[in-house]
N, CA, C and O atoms as a MOPAC input file, in Angstrom:
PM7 MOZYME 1SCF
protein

 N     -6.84100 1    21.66200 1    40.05900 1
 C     -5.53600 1    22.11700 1    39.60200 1
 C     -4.56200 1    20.95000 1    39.49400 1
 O     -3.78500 1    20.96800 1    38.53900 1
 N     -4.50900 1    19.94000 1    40.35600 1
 C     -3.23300 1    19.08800 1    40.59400 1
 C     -4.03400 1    18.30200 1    39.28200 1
 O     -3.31800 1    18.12500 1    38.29700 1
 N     -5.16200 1    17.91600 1    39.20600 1
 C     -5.47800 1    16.51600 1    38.44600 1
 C     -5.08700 1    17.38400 1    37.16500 1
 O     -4.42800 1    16.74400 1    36.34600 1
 N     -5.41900 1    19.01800 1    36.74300 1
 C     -4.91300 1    19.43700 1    35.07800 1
 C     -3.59600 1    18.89600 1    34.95400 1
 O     -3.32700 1    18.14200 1    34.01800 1
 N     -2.56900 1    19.28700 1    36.00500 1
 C     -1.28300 1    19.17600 1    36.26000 1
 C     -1.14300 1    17.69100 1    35.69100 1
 O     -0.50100 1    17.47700 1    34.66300 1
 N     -1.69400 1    16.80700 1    36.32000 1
 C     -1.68600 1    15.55800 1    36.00800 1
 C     -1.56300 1    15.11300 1    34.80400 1
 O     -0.66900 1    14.36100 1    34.41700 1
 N     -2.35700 1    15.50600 1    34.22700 1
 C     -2.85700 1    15.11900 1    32.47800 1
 C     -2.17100 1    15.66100 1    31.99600 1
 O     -1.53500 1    14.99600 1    31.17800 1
 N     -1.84800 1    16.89500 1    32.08000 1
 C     -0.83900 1    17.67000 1    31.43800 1
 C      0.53200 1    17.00000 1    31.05500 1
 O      1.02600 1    16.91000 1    29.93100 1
 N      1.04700 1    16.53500 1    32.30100 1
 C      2.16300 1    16.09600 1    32.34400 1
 C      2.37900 1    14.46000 1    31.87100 1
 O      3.52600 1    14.03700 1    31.72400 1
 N      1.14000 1    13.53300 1    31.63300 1
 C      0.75800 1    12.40500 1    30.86700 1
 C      0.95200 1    12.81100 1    29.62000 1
 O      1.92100 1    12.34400 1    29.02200 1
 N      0.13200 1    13.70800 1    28.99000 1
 C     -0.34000 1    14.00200 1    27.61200 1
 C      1.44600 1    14.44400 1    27.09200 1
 O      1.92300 1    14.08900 1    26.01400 1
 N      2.21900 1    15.29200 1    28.17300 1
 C      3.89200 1    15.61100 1    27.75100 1
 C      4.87900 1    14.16100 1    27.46900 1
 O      5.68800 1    14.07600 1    26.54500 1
 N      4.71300 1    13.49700 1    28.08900 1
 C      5.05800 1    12.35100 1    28.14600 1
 C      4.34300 1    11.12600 1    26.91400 1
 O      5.11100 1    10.33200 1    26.37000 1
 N      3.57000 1    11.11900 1    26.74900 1
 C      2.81500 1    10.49300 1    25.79100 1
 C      3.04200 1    11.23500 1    24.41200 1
 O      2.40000 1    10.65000 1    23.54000 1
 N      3.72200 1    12.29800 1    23.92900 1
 C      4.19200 1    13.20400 1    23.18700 1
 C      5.55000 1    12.81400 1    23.54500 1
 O      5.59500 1    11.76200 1    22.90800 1
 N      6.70800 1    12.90800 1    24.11600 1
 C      7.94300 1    12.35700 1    24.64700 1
 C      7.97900 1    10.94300 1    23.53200 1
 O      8.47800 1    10.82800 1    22.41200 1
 N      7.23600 1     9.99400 1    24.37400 1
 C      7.77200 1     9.20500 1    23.95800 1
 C      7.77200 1     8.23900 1    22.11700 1
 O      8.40400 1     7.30400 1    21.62800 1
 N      6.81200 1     9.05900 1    21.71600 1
 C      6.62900 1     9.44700 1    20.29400 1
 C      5.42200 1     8.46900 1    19.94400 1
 O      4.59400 1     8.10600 1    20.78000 1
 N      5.42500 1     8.01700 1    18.35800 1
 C      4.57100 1     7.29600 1    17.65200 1
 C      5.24300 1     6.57200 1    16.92500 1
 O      6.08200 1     6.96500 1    16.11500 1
 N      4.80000 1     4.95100 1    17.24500 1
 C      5.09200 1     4.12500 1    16.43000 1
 C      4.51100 1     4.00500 1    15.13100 1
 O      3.32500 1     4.32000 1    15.02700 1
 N      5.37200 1     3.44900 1    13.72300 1
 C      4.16700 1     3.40700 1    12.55200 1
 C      4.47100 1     2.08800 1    12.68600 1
 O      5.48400 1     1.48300 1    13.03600 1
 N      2.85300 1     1.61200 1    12.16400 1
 C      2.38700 1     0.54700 1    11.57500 1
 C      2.22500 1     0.62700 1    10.05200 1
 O      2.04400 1     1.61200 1     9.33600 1
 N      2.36200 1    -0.92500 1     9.69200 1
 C      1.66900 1    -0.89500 1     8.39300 1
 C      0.62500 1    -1.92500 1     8.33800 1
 O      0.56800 1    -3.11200 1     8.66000 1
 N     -0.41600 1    -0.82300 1     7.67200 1
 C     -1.78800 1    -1.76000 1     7.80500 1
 C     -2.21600 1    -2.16200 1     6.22500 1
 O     -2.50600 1    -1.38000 1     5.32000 1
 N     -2.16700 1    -3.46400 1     6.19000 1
 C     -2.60000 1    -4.09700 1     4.68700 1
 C     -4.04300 1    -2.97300 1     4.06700 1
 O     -4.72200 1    -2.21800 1     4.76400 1
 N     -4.13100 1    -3.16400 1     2.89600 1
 C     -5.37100 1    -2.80100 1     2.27100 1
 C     -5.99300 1    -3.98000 1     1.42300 1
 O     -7.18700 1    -4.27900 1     1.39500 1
 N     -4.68600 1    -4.76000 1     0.55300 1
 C     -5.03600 1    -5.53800 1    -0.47500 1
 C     -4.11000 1    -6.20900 1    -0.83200 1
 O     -2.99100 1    -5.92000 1    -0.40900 1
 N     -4.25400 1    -7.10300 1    -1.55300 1
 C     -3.24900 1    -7.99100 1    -2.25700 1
 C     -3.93200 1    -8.12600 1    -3.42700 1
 O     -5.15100 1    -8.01200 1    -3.55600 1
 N     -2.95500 1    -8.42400 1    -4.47000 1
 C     -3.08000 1    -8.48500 1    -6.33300 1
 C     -1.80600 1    -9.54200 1    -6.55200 1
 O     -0.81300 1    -9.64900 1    -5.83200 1
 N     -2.16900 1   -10.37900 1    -7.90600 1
 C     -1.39500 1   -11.46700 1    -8.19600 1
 C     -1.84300 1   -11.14300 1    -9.55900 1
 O     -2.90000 1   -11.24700 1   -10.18100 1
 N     -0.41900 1   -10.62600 1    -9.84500 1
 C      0.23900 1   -10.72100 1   -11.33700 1
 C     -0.04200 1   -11.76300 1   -12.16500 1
 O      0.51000 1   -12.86200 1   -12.22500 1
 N     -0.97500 1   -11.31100 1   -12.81800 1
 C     -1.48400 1   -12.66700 1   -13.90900 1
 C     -0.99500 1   -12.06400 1   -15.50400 1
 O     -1.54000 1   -12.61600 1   -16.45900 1
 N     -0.41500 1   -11.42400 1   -15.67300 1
 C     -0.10900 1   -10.89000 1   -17.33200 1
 C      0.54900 1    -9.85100 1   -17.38500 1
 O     -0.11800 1    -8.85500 1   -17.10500 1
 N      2.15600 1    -9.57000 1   -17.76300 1
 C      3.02100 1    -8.49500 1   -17.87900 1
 C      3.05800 1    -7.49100 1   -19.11000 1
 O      3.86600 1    -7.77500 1   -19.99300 1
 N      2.45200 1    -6.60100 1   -19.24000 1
 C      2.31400 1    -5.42700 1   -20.45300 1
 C      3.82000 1    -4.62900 1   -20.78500 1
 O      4.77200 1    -4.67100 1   -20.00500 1
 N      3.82700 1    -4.00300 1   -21.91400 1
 C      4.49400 1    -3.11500 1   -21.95100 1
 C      3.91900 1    -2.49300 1   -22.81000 1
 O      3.68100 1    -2.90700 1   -23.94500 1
 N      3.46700 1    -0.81300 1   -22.09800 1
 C      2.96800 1     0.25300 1   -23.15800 1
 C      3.45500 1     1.15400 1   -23.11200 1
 O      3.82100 1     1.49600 1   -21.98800 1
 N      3.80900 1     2.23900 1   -24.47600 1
 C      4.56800 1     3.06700 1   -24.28600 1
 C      4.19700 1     4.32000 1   -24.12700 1
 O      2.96700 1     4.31500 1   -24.10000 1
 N      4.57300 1     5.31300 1   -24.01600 1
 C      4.65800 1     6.15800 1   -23.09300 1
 C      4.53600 1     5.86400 1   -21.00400 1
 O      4.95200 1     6.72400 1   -20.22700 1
 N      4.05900 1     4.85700 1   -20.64100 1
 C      4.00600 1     4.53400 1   -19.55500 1
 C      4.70000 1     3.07500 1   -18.93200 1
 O      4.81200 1     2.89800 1   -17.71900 1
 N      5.08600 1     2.20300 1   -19.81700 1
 C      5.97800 1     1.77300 1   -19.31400 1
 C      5.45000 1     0.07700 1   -19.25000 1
 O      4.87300 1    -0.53300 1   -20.15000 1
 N      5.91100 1    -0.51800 1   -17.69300 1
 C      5.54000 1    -1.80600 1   -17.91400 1
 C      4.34100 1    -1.55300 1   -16.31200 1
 O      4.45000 1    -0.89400 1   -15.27800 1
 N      3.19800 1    -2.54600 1   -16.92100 1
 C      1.95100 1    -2.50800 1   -16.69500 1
 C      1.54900 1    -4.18700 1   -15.89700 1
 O      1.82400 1    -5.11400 1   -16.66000 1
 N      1.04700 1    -4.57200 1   -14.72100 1
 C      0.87100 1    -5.54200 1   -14.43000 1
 C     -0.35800 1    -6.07000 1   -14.41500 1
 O     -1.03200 1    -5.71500 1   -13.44800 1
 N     -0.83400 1    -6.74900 1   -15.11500 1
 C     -2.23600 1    -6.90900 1   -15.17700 1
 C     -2.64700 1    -8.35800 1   -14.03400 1
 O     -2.38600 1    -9.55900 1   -14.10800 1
 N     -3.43400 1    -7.47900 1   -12.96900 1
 C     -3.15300 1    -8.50500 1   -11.82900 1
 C     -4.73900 1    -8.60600 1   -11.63700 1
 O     -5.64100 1    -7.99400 1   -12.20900 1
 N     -4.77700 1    -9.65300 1   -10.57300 1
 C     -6.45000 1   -10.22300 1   -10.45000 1
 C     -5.97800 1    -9.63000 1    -8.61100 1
 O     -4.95200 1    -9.93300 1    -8.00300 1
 N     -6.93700 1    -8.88500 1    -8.19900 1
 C     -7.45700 1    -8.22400 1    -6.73500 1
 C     -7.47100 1    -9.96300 1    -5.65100 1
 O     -8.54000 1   -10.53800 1    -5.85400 1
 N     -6.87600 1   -10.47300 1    -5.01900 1
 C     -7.22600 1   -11.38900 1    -3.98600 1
 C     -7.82500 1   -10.98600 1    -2.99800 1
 O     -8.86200 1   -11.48400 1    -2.56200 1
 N     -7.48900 1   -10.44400 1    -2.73500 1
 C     -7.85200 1    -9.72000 1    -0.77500 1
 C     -8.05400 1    -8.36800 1    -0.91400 1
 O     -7.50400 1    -7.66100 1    -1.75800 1
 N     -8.87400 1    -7.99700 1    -0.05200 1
 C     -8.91800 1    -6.86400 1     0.11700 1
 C     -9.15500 1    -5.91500 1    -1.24900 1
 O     -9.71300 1    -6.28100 1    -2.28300 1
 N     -8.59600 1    -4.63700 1    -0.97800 1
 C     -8.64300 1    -3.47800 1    -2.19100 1
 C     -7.34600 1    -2.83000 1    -2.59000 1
 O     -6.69700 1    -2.26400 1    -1.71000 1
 N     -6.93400 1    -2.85200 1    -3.73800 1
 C     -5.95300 1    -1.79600 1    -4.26100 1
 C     -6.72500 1    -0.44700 1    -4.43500 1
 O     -7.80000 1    -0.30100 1    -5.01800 1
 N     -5.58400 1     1.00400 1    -3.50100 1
 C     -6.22100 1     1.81200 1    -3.30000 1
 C     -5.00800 1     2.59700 1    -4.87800 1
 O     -3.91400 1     2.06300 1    -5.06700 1
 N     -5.31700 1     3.42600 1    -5.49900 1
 C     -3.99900 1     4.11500 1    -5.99400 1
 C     -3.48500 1     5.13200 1    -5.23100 1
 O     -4.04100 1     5.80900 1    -4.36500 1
 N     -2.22500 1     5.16800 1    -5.70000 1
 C     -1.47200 1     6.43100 1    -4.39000 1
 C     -1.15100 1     5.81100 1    -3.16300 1
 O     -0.70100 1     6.54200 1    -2.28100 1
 N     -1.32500 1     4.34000 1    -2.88100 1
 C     -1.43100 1     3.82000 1    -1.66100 1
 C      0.31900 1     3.54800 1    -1.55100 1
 O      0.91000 1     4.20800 1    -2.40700 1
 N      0.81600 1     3.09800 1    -1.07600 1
 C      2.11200 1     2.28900 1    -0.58000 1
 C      1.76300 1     0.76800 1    -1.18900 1
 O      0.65000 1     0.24400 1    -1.22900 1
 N      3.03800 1     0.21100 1    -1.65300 1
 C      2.95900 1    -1.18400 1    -1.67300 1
 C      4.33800 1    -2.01000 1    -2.11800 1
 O      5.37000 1    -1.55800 1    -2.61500 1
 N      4.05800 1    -3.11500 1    -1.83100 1
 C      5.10100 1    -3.87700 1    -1.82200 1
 C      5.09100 1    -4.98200 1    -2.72600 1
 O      4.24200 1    -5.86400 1    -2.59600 1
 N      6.25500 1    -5.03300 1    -3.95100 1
 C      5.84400 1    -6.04400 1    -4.43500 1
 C      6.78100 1    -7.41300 1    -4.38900 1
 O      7.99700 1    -7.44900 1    -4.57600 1
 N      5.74600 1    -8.73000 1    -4.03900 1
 C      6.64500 1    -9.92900 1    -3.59700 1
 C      6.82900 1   -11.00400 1    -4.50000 1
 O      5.98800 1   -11.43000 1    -5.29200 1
 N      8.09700 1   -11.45300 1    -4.31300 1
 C      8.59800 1   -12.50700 1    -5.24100 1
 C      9.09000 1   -13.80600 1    -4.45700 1
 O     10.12400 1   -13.89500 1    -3.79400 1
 N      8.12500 1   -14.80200 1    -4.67600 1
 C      8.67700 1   -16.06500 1    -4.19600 1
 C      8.62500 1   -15.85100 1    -2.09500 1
 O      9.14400 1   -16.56300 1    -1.23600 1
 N      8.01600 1   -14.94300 1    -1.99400 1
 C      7.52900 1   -14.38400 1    -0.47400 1
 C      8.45800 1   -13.71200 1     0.29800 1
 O      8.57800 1   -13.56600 1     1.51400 1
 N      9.34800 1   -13.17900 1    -1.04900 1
 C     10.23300 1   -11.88500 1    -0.14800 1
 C      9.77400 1   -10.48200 1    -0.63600 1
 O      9.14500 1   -10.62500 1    -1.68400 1
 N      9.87000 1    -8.98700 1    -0.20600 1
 C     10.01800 1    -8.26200 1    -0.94500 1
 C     10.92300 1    -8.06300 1    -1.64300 1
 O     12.08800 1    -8.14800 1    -1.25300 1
 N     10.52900 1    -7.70800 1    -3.01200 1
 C     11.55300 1    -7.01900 1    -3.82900 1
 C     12.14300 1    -5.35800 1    -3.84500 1
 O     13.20600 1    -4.74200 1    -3.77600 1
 N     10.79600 1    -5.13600 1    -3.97300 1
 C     10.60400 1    -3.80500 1    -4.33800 1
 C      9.40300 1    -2.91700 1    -3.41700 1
 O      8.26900 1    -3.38000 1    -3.54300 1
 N      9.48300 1    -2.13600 1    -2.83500 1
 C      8.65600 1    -1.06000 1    -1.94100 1
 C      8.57600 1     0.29700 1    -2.66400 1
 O      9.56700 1     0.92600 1    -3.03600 1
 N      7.27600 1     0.69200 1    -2.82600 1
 C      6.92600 1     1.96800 1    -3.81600 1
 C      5.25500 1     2.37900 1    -3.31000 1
 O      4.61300 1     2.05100 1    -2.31200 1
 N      4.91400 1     3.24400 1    -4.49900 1
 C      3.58500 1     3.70700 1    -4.46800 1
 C      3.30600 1     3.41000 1    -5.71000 1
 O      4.08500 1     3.36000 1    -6.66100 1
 N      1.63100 1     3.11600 1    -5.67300 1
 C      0.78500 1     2.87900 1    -7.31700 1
 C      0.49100 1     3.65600 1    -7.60200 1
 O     -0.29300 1     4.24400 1    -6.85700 1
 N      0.90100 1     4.34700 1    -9.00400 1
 C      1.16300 1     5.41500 1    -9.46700 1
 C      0.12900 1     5.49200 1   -10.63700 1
 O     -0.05200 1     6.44600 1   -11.39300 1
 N     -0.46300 1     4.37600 1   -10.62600 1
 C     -1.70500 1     3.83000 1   -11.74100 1
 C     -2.03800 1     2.81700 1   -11.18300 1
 O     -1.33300 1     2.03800 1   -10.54100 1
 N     -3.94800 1     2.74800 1   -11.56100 1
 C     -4.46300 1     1.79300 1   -11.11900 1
 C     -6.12900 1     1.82400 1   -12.36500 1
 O     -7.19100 1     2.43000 1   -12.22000 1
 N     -5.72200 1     1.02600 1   -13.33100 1
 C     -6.85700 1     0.67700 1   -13.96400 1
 C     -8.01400 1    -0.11000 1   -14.57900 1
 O     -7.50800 1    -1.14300 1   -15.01700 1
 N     -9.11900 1    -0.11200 1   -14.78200 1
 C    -10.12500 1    -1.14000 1   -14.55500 1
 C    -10.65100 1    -0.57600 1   -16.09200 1
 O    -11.02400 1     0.55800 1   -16.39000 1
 N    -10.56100 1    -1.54000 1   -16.77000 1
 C    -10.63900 1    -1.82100 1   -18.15600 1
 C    -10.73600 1    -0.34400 1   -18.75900 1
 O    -11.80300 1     0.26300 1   -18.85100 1
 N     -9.31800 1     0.23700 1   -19.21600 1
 C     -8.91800 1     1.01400 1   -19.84300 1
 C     -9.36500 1     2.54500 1   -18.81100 1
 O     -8.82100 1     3.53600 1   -19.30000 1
 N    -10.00600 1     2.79800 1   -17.85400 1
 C    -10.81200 1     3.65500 1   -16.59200 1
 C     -9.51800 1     3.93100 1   -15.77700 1
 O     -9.06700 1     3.11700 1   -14.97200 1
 N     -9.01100 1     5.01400 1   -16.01500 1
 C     -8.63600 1     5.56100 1   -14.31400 1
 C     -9.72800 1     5.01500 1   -13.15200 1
 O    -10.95500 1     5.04100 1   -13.25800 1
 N     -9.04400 1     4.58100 1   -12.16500 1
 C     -9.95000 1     4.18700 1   -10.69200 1
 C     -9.15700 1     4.33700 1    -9.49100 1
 O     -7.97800 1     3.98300 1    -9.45200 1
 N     -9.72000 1     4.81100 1    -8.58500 1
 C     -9.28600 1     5.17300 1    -7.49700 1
 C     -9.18800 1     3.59900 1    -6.42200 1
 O     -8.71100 1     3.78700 1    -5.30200 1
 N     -9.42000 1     2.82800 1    -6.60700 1
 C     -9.92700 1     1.34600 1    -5.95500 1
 C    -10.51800 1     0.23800 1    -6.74900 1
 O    -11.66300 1     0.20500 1    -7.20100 1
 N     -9.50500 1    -0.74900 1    -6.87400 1
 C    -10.18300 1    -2.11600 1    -7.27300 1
 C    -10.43100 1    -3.06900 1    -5.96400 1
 O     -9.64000 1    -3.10200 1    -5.02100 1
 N    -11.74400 1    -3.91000 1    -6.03800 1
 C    -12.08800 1    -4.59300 1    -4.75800 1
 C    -11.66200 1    -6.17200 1    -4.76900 1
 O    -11.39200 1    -6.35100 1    -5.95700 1
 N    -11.52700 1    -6.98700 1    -4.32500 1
 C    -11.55500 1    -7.98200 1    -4.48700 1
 C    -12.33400 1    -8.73500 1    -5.47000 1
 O    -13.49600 1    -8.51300 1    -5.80800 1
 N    -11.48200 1    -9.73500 1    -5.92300 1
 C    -12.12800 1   -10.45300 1    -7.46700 1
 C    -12.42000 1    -9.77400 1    -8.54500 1
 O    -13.20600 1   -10.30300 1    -9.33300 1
 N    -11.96700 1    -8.67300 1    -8.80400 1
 C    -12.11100 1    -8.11400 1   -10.11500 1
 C    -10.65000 1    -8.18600 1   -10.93200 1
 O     -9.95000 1    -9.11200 1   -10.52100 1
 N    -10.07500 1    -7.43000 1   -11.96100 1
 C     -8.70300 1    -7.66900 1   -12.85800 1
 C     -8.58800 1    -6.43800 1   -12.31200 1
 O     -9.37700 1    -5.98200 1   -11.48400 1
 N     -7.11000 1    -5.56900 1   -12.97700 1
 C     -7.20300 1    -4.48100 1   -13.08200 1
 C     -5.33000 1    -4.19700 1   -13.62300 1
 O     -4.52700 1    -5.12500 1   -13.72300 1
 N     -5.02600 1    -2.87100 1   -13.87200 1
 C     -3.70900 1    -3.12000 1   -14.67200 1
 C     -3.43700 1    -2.03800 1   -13.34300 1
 O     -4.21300 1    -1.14500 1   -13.00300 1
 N     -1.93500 1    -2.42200 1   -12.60200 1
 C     -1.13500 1    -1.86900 1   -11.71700 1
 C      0.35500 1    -1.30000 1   -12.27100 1
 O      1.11600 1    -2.12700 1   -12.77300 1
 N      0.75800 1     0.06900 1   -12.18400 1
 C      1.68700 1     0.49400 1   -12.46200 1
 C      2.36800 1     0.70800 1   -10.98000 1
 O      1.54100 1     1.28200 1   -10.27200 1
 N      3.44600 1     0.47900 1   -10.34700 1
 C      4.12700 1     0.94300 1    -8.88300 1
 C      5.14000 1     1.70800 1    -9.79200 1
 O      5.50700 1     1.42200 1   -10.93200 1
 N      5.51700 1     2.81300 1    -8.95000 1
 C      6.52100 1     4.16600 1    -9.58200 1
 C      7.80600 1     3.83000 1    -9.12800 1
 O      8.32900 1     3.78500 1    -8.01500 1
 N      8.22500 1     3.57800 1   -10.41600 1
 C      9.53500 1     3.39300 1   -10.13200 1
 C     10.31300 1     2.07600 1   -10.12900 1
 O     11.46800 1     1.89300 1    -9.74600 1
 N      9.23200 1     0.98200 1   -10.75800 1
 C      9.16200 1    -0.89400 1   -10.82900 1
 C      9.07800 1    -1.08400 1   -11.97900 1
 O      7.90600 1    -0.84400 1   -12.27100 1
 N      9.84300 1    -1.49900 1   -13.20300 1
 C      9.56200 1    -2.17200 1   -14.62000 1
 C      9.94300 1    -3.75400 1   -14.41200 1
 O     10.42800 1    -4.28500 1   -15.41100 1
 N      9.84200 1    -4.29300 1   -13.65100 1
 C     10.24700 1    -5.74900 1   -13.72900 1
 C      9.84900 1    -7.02200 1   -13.10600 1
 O     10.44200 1    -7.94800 1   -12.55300 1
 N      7.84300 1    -6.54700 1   -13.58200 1
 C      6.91200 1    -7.46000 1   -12.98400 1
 C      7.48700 1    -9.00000 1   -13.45000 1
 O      8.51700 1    -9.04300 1   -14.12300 1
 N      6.89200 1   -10.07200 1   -13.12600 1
 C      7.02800 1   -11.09300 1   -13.23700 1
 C      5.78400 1   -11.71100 1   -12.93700 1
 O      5.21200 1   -11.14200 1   -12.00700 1
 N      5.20600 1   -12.63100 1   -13.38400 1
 C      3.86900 1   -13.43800 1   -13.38800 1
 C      4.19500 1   -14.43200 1   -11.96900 1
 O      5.01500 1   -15.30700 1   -11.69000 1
 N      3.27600 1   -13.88200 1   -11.40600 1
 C      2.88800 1   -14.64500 1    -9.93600 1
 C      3.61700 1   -13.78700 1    -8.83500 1
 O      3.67000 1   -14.12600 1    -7.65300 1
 N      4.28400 1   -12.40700 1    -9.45500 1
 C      4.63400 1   -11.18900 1    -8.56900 1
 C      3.33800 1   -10.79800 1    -7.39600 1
 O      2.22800 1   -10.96200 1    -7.90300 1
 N      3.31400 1   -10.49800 1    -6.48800 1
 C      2.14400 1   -10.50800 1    -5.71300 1
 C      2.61200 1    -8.79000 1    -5.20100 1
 O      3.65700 1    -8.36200 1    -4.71000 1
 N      1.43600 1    -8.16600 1    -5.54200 1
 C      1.35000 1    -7.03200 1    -4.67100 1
 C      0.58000 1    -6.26300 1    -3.82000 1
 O     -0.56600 1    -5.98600 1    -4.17300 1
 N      1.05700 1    -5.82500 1    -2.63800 1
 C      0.48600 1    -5.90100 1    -1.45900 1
 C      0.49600 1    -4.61600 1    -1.13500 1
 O      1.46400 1    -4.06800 1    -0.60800 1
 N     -1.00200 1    -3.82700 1    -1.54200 1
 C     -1.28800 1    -2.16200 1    -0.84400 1
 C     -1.46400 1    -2.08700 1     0.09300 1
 O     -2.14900 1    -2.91200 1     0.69700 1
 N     -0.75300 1    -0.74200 1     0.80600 1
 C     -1.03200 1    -0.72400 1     2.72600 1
 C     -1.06400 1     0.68000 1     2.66400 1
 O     -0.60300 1     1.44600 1     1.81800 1
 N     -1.79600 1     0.92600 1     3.89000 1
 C     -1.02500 1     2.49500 1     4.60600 1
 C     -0.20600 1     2.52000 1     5.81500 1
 O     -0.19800 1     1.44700 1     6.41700 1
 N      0.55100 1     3.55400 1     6.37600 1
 C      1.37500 1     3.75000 1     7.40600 1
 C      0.67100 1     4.33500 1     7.98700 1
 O      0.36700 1     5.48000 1     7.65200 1
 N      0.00900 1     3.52700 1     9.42600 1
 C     -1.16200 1     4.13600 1    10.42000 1
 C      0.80200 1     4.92400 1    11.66000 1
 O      1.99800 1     4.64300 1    11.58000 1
 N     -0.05700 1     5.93600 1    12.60400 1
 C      0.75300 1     6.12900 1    13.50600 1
 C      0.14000 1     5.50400 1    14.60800 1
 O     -1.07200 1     5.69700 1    14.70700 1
 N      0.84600 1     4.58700 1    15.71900 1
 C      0.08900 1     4.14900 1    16.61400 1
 C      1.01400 1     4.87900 1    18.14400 1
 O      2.16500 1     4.54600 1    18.42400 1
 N      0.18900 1     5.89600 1    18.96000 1
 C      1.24800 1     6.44200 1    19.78200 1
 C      0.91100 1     5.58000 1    21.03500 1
 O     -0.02300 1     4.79500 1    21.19700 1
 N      1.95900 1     5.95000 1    21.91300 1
 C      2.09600 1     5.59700 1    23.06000 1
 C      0.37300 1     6.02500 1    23.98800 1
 O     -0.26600 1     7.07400 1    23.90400 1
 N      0.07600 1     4.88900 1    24.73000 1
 C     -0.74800 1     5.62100 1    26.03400 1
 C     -0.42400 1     5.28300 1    27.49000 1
 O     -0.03500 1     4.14900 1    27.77000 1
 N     -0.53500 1     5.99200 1    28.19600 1
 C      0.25800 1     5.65600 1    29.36000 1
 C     -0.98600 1     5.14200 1    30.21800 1
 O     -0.81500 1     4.72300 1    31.36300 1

């Protein structure tokens, strides 16, 4: 009984004191060629460095190694293909929702928001 009590009252407390978010990289892309197509807008045709661009993911796009702009990829395509993931070293054309003002050597950086909670 006392040790349920115990945990109980850990697990209340560990709930108390909440969840931190993280952000955990997925990928990085470097803007190698700025599009504009219409009906959809302006298009970044970037080469995959690291990691994977996921679409739908979170990302950030950087200029000169600040952010500019924080959004989601709202498109992600591999020679003219809807794709759910480009991997490292391949091309692929990146739309972020809500960004028309890529720039060549713009770097963008897909992540997710992990929750990391407290353990006592």
């Amino acid at each position: 009984m006392i040790y349920d009590a115990l945990e109980d009252v850990r697990k209340a407390m560990e709930r108390d004191a909440g969840a931190d978010l993280r952000e955990a990289s997925d990928g990085k892309a470097k803007v190698i060629q700025v599009f504009t197509i219409s009906r959809v807008g302006v298009v970044a045709g970037s080469m995959v460095s690291e990691g994977k661009i996921l679409r739908g993911s979170k990302a950030h796009v950087v200029r000169e190694g600040k952010t500019i702009f924080e959004g989601e990829i709202s498109s992600l395509k591999r020679i003219k293909d809807d794709v759910k993931e480009v991997v490292s070293g391949f091309d692929c054309g990146i739309t972020v929702g809500g960004f028309q003002k890529f720039q060549l050597n713009d770097v963008i950086e897909s992540y997710v928001v992990e929750k990391v909670t407290a353990h006592l």
